[in-house]
N, CA, C and O atoms as a Tripos MOL2 file, in Angstrom:
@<TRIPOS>MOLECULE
protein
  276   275    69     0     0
PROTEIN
NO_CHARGES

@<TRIPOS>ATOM
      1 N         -30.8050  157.7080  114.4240 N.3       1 UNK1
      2 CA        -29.6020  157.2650  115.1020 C.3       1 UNK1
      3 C         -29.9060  157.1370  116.5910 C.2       1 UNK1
      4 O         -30.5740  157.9890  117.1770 O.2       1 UNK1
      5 N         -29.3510  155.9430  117.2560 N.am      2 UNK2
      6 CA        -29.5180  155.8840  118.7040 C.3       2 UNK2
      7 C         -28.3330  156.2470  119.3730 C.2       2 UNK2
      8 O         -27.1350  156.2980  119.0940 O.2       2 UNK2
      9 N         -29.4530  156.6150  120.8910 N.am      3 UNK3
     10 CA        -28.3070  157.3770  121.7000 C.3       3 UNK3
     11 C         -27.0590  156.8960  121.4310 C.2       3 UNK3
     12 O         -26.1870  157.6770  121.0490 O.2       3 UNK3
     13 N         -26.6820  154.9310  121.6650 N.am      4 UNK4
     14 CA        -25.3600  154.5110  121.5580 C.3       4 UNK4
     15 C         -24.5620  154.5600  120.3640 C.2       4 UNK4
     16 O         -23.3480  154.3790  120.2670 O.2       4 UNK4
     17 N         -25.3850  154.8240  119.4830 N.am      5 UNK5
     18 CA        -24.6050  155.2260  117.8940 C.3       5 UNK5
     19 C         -23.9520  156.5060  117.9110 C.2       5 UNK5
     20 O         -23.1420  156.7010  117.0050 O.2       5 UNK5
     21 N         -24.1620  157.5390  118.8650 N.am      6 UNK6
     22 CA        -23.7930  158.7610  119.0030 C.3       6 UNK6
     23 C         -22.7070  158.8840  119.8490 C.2       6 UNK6
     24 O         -21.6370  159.4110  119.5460 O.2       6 UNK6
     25 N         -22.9880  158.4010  120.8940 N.am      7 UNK7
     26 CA        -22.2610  157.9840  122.0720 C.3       7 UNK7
     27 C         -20.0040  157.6690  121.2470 C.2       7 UNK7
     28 O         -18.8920  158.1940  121.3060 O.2       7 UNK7
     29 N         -20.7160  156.5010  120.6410 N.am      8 UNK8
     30 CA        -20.0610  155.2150  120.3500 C.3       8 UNK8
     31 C         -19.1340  156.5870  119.0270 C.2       8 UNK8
     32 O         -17.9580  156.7970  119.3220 O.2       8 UNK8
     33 N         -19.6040  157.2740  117.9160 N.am      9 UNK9
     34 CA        -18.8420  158.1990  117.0770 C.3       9 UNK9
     35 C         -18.3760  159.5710  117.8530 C.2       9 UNK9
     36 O         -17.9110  160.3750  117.0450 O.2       9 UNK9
     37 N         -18.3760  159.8970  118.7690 N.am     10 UNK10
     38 CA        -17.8150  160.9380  119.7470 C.3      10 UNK10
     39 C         -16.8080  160.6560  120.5070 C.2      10 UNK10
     40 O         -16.1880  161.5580  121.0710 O.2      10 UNK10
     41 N         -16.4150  159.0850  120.6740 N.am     11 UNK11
     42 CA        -15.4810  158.8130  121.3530 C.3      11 UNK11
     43 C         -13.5690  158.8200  120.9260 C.2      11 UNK11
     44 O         -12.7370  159.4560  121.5730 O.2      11 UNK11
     45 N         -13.3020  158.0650  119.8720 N.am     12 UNK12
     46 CA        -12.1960  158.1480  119.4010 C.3      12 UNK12
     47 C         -12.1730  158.4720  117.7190 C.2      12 UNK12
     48 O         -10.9900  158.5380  117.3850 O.2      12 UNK12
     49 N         -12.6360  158.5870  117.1190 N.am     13 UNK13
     50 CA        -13.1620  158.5410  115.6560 C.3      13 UNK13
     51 C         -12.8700  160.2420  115.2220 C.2      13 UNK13
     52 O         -12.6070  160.7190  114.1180 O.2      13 UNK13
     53 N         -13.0390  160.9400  116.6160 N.am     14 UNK14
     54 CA        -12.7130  162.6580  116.4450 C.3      14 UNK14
     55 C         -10.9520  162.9830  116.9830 C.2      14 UNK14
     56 O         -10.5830  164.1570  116.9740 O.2      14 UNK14
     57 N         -10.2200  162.1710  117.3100 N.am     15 UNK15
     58 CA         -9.0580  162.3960  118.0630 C.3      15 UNK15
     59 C          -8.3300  161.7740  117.0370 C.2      15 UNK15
     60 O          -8.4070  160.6690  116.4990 O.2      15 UNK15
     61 N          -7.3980  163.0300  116.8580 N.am     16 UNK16
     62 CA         -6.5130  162.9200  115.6670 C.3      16 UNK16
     63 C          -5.0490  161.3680  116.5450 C.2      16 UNK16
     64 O          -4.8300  161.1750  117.7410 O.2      16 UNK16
     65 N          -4.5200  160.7610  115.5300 N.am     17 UNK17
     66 CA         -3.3060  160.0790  116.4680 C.3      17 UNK17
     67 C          -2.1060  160.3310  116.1290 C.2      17 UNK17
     68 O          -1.1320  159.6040  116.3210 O.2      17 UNK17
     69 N          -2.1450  162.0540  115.2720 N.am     18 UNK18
     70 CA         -0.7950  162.3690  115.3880 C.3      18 UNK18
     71 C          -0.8360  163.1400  116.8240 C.2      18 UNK18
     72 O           0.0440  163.0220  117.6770 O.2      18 UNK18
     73 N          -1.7860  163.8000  116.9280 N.am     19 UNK19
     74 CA         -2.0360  164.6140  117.9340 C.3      19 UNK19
     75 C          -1.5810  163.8410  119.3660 C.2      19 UNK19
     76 O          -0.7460  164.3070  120.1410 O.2      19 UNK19
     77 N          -2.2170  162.7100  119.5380 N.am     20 UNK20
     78 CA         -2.1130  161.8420  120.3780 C.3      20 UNK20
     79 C          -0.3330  161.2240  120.8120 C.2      20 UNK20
     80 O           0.3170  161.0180  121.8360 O.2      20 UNK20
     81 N          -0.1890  161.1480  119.7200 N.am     21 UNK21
     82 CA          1.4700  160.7030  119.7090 C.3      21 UNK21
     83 C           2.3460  161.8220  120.0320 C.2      21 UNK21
     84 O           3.2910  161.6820  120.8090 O.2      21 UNK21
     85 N           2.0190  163.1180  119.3680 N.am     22 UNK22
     86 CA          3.3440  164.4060  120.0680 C.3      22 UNK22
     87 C           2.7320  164.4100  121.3190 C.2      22 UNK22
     88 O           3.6950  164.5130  122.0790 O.2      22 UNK22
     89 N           1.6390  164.3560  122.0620 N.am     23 UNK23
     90 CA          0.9320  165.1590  123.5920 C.3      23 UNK23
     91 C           1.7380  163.5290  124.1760 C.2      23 UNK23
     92 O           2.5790  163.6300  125.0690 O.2      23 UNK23
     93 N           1.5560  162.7520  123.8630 N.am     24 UNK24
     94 CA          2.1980  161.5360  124.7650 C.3      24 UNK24
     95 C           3.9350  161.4250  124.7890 C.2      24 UNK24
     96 O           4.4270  161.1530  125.8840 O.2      24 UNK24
     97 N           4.6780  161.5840  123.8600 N.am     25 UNK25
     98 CA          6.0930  162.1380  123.3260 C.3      25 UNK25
     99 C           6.2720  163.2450  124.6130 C.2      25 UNK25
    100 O           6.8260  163.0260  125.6900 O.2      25 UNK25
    101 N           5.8550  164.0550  124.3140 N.am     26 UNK26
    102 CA          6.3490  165.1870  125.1890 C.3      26 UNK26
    103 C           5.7700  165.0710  126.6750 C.2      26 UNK26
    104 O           6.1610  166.0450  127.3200 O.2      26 UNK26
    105 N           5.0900  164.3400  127.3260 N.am     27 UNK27
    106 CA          5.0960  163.1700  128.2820 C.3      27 UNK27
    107 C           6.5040  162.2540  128.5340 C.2      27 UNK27
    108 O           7.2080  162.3850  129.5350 O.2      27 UNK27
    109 N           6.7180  161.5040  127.6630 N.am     28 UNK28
    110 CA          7.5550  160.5420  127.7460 C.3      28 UNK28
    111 C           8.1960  160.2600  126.6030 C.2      28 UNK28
    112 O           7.8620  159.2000  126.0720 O.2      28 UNK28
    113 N           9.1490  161.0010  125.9860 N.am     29 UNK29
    114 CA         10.3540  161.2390  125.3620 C.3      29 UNK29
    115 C          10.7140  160.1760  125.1670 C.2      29 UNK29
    116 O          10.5830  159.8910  123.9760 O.2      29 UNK29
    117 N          11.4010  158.8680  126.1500 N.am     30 UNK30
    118 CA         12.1510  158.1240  126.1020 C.3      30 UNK30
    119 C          10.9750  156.3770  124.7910 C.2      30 UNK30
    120 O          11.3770  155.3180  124.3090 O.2      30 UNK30
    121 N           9.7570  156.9900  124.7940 N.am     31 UNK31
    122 CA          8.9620  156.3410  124.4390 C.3      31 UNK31
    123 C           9.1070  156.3610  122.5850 C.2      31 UNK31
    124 O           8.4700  155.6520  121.8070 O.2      31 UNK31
    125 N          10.1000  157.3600  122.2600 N.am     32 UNK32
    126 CA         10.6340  157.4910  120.8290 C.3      32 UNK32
    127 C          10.9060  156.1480  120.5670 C.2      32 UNK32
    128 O          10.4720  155.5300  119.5950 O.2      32 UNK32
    129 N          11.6640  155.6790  121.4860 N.am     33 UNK33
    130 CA         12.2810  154.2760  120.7280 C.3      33 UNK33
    131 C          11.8310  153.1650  120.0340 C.2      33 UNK33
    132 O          12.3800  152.6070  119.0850 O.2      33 UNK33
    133 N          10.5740  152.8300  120.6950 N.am     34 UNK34
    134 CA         10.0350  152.1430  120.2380 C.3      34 UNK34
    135 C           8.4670  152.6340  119.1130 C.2      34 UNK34
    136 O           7.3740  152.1910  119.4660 O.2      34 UNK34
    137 N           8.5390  153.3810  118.0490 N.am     35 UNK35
    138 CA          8.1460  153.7530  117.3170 C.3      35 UNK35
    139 C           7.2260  152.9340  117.2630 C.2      35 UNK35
    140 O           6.1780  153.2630  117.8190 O.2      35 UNK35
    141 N           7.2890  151.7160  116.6460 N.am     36 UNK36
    142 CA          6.1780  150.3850  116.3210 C.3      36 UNK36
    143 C           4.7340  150.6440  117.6080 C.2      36 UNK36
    144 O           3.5920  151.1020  117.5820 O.2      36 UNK36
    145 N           5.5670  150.0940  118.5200 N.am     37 UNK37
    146 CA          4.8010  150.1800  119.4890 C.3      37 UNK37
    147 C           3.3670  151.3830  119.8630 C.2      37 UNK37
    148 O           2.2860  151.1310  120.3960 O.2      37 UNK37
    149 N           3.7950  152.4300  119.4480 N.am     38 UNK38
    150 CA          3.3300  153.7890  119.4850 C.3      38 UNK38
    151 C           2.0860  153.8570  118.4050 C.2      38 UNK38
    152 O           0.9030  154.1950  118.4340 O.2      38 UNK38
    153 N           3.1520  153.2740  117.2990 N.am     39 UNK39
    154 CA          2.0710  153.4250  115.9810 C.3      39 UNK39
    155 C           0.3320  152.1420  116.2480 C.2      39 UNK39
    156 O          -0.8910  152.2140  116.1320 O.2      39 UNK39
    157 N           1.1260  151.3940  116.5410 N.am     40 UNK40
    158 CA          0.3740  150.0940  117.2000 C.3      40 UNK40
    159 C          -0.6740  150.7190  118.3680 C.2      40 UNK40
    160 O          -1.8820  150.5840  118.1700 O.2      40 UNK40
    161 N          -0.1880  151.4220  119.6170 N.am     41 UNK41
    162 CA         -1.0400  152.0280  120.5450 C.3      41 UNK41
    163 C          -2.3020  152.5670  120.1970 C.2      41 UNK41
    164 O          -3.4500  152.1730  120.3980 O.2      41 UNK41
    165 N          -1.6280  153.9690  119.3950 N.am     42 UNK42
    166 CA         -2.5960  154.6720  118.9490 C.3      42 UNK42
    167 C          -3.3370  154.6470  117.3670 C.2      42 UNK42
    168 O          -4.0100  155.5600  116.8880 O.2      42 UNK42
    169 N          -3.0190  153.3910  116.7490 N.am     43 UNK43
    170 CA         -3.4140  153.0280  115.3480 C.3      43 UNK43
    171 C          -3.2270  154.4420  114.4920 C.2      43 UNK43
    172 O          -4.1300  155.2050  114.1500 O.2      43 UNK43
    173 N          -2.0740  154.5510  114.2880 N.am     44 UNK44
    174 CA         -1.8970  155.6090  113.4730 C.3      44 UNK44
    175 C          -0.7650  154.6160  112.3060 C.2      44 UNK44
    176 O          -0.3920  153.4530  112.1510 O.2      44 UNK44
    177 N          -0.5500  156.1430  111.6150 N.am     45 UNK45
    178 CA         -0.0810  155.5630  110.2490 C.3      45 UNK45
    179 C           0.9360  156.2850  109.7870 C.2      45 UNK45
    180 O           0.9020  157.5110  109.8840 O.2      45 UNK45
    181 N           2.0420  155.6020  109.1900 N.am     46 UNK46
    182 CA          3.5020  156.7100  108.7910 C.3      46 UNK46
    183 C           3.3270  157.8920  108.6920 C.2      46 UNK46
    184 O           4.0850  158.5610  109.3940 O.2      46 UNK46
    185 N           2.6120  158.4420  108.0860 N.am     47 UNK47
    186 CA          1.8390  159.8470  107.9440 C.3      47 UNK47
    187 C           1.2980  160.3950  109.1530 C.2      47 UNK47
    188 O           1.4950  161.5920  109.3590 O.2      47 UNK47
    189 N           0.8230  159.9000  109.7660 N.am     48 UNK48
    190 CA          0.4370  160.3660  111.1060 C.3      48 UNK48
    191 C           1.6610  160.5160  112.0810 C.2      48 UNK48
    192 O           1.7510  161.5790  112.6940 O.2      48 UNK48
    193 N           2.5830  159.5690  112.2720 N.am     49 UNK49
    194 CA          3.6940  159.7370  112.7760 C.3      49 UNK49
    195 C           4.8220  161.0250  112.5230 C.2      49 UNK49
    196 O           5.4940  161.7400  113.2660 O.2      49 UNK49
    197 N           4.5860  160.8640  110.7170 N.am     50 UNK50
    198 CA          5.2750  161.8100  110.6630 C.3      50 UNK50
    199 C           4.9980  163.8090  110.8390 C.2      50 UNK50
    200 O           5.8000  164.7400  110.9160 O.2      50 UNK50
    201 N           3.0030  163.7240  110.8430 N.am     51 UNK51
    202 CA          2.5230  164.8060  111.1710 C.3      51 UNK51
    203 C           2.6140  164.6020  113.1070 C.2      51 UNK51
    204 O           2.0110  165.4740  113.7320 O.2      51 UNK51
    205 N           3.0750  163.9000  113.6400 N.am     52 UNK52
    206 CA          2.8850  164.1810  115.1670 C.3      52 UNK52
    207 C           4.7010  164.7680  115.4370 C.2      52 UNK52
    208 O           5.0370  165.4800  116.3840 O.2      52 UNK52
    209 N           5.5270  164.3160  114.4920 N.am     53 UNK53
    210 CA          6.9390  165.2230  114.6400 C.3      53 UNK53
    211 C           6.7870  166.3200  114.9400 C.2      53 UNK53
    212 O           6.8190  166.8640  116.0440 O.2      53 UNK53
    213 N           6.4610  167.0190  113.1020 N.am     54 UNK54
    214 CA          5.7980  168.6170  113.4740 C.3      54 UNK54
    215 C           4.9200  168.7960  114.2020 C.2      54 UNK54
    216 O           5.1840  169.9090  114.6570 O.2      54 UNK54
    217 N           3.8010  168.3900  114.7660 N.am     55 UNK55
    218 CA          3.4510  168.7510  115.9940 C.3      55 UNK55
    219 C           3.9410  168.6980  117.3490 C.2      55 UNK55
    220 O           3.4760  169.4890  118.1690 O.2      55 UNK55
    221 N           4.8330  167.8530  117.6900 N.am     56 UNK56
    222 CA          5.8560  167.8340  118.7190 C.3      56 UNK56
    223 C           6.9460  169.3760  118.5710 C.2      56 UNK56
    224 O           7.1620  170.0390  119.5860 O.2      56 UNK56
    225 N           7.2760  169.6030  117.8260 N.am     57 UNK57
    226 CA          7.9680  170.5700  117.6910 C.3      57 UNK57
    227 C           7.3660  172.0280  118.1050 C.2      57 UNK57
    228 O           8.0050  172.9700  118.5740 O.2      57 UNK57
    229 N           5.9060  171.9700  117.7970 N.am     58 UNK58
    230 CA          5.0680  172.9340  117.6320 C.3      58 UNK58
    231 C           4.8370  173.2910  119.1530 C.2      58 UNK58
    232 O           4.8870  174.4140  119.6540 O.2      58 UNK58
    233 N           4.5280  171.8770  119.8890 N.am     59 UNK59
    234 CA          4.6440  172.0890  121.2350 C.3      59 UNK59
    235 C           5.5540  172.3090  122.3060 C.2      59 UNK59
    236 O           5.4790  173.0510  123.2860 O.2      59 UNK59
    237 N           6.3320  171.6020  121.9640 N.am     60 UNK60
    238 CA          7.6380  172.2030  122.3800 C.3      60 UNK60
    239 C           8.1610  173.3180  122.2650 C.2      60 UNK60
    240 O           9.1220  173.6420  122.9630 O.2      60 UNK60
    241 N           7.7850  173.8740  121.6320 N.am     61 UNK61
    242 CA          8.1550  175.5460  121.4240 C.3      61 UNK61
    243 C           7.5630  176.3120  122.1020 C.2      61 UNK61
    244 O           8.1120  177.0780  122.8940 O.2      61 UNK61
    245 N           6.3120  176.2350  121.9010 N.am     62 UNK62
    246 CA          5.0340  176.9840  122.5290 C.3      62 UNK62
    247 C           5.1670  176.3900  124.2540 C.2      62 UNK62
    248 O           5.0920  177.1620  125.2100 O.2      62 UNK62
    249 N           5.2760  175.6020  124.3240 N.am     63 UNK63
    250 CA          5.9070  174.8390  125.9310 C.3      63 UNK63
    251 C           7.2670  176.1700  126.5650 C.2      63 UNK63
    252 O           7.1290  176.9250  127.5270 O.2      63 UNK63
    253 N           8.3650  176.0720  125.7260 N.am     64 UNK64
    254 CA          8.9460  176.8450  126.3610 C.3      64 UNK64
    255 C           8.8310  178.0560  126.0920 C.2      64 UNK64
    256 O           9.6050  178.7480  126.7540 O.2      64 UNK64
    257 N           8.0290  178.7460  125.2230 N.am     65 UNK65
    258 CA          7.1540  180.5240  125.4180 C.3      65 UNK65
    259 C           6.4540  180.3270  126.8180 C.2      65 UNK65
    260 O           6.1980  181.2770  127.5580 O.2      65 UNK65
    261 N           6.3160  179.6940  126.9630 N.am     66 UNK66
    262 CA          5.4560  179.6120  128.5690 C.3      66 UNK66
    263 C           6.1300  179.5520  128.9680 C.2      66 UNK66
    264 O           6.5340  180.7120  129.0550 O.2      66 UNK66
    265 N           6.8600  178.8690  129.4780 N.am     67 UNK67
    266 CA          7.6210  178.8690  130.1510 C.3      67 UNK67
    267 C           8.6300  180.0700  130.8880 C.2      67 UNK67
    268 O           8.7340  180.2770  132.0970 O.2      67 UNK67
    269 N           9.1680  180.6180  130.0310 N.am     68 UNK68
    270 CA         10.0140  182.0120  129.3380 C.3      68 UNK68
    271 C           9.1780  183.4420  130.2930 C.2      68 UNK68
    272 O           9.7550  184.3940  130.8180 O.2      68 UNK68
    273 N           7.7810  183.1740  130.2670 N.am     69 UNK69
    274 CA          6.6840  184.7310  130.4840 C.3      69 UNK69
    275 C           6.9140  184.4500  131.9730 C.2      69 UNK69
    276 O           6.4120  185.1850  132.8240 O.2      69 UNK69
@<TRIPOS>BOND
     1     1     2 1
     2     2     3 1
     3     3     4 2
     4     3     5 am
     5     5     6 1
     6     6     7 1
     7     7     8 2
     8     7     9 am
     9     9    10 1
    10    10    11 1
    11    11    12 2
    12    11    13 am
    13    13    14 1
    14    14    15 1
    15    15    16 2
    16    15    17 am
    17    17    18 1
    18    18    19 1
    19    19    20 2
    20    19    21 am
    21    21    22 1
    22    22    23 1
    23    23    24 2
    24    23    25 am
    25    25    26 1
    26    26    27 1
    27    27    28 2
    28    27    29 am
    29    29    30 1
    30    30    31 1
    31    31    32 2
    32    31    33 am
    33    33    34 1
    34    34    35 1
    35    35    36 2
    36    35    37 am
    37    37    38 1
    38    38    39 1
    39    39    40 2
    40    39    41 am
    41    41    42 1
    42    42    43 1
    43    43    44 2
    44    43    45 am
    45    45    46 1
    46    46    47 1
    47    47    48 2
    48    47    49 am
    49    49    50 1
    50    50    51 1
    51    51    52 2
    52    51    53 am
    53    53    54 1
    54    54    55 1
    55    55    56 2
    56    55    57 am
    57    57    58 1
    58    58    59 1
    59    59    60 2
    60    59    61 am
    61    61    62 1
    62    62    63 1
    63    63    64 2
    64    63    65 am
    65    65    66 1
    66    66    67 1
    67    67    68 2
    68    67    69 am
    69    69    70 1
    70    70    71 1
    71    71    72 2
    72    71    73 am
    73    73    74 1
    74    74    75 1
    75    75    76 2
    76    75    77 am
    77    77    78 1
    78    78    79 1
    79    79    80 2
    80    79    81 am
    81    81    82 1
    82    82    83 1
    83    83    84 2
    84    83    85 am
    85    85    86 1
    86    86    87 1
    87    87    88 2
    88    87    89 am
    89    89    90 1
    90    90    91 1
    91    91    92 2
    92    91    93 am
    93    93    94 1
    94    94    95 1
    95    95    96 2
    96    95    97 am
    97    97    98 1
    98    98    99 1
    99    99   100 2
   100    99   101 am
   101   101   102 1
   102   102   103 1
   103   103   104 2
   104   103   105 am
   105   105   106 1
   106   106   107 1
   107   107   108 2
   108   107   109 am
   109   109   110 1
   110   110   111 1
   111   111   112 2
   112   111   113 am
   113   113   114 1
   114   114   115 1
   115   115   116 2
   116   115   117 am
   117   117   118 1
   118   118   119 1
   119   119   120 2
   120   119   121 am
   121   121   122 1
   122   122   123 1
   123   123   124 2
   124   123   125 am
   125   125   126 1
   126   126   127 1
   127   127   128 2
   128   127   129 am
   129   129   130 1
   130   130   131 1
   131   131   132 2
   132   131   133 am
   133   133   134 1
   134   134   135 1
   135   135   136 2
   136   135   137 am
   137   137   138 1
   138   138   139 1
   139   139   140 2
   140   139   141 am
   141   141   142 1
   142   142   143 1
   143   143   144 2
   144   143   145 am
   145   145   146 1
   146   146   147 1
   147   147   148 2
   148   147   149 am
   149   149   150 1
   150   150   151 1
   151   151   152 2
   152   151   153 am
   153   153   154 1
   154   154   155 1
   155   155   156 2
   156   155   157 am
   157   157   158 1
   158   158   159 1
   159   159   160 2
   160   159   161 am
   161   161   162 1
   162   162   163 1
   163   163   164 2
   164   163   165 am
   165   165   166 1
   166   166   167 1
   167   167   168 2
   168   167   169 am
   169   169   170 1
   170   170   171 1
   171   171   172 2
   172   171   173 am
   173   173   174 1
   174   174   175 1
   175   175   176 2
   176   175   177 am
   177   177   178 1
   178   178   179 1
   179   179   180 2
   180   179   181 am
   181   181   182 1
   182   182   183 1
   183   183   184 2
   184   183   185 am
   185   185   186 1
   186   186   187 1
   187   187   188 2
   188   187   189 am
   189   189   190 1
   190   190   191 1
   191   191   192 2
   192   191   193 am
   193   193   194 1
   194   194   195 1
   195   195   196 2
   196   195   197 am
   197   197   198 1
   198   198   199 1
   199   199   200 2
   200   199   201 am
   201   201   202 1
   202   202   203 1
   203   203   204 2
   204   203   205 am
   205   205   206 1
   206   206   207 1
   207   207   208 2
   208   207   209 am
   209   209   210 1
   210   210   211 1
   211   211   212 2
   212   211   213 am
   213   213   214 1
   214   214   215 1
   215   215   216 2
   216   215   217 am
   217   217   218 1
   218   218   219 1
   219   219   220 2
   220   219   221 am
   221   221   222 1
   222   222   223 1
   223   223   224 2
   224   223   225 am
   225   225   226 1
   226   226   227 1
   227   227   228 2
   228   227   229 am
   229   229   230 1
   230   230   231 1
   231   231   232 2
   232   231   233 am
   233   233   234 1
   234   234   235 1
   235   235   236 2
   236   235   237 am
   237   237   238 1
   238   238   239 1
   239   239   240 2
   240   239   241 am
   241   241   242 1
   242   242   243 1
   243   243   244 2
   244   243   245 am
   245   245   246 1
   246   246   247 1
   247   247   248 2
   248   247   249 am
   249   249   250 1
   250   250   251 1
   251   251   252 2
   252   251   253 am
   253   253   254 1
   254   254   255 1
   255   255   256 2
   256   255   257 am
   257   257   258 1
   258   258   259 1
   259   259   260 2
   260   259   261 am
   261   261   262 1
   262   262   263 1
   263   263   264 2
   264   263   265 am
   265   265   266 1
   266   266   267 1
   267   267   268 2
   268   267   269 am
   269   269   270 1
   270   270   271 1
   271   271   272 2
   272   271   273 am
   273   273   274 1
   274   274   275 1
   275   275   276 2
@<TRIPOS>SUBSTRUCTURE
     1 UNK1         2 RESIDUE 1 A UNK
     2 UNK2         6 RESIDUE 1 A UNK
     3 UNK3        10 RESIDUE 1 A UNK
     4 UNK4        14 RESIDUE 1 A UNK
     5 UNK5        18 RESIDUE 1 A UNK
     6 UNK6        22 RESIDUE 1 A UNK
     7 UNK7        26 RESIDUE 1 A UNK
     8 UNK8        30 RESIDUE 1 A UNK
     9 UNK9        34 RESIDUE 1 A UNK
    10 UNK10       38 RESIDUE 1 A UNK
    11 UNK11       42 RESIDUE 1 A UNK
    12 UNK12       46 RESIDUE 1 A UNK
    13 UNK13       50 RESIDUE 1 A UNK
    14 UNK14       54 RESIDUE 1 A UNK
    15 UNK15       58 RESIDUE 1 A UNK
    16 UNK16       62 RESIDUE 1 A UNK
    17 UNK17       66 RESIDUE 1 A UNK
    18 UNK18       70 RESIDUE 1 A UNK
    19 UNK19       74 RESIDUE 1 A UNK
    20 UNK20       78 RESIDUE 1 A UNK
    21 UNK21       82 RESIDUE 1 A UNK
    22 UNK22       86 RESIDUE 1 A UNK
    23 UNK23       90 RESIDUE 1 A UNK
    24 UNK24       94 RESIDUE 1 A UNK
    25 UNK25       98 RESIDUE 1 A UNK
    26 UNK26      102 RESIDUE 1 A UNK
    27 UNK27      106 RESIDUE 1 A UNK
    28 UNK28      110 RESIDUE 1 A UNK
    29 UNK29      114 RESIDUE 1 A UNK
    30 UNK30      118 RESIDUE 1 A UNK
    31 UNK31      122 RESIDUE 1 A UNK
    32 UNK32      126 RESIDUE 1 A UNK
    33 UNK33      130 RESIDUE 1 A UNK
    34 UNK34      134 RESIDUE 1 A UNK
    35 UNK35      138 RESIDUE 1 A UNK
    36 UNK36      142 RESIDUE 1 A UNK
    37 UNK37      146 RESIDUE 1 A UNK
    38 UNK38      150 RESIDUE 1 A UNK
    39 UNK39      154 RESIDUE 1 A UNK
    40 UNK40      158 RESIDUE 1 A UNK
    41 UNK41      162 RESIDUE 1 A UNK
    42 UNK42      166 RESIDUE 1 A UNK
    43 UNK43      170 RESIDUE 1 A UNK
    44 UNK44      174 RESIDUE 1 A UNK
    45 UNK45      178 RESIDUE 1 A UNK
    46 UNK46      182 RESIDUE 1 A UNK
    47 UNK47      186 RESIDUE 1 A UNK
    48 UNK48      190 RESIDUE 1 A UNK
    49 UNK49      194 RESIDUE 1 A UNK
    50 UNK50      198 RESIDUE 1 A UNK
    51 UNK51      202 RESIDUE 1 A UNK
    52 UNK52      206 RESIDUE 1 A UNK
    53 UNK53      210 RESIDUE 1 A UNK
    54 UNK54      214 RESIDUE 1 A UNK
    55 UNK55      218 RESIDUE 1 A UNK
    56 UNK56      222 RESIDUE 1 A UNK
    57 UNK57      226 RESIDUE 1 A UNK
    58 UNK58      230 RESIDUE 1 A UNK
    59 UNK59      234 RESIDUE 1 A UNK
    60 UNK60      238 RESIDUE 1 A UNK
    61 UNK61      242 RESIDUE 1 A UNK
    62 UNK62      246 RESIDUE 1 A UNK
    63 UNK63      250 RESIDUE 1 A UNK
    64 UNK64      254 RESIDUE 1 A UNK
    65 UNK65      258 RESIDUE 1 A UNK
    66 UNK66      262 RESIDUE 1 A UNK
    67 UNK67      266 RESIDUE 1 A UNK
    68 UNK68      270 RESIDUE 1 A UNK
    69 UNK69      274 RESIDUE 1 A UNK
């Protein structure tokens, strides 16, 4: 394998896009609306959308335990 073959699978191929969608959500909230758009951004998939909910939630919680100490 060459360096750029390595390079090139380390970049987005490891970054989940539910993950991507709650950390950007809880950024910019108002960015719910346009769902399509989002799914489109980060090439994710109903399933992914719907695992970045529960992860939004997850953070949001843990957001305001910090908050709270």
């Amino acid at each position: 394998m060459t360096d750029g073959q390595q390079l090139g699978s380390t970049t987005t191929a490891d970054v989940d896009p539910a993950e991507q969608i709650a950390r950007h959500l809880v950024r910019n909230p108002s960015d719910l609306i346009d769902m399509r758009r989002l799914m489109q951004r980060f090439r994710a998939s109903t399933a992914d959308c719907l695992r970045a909910f529960t992860r939004l939630d997850q953070l949001e919680l843990s957001m305001s335990e910090a908050t709270a100490r």
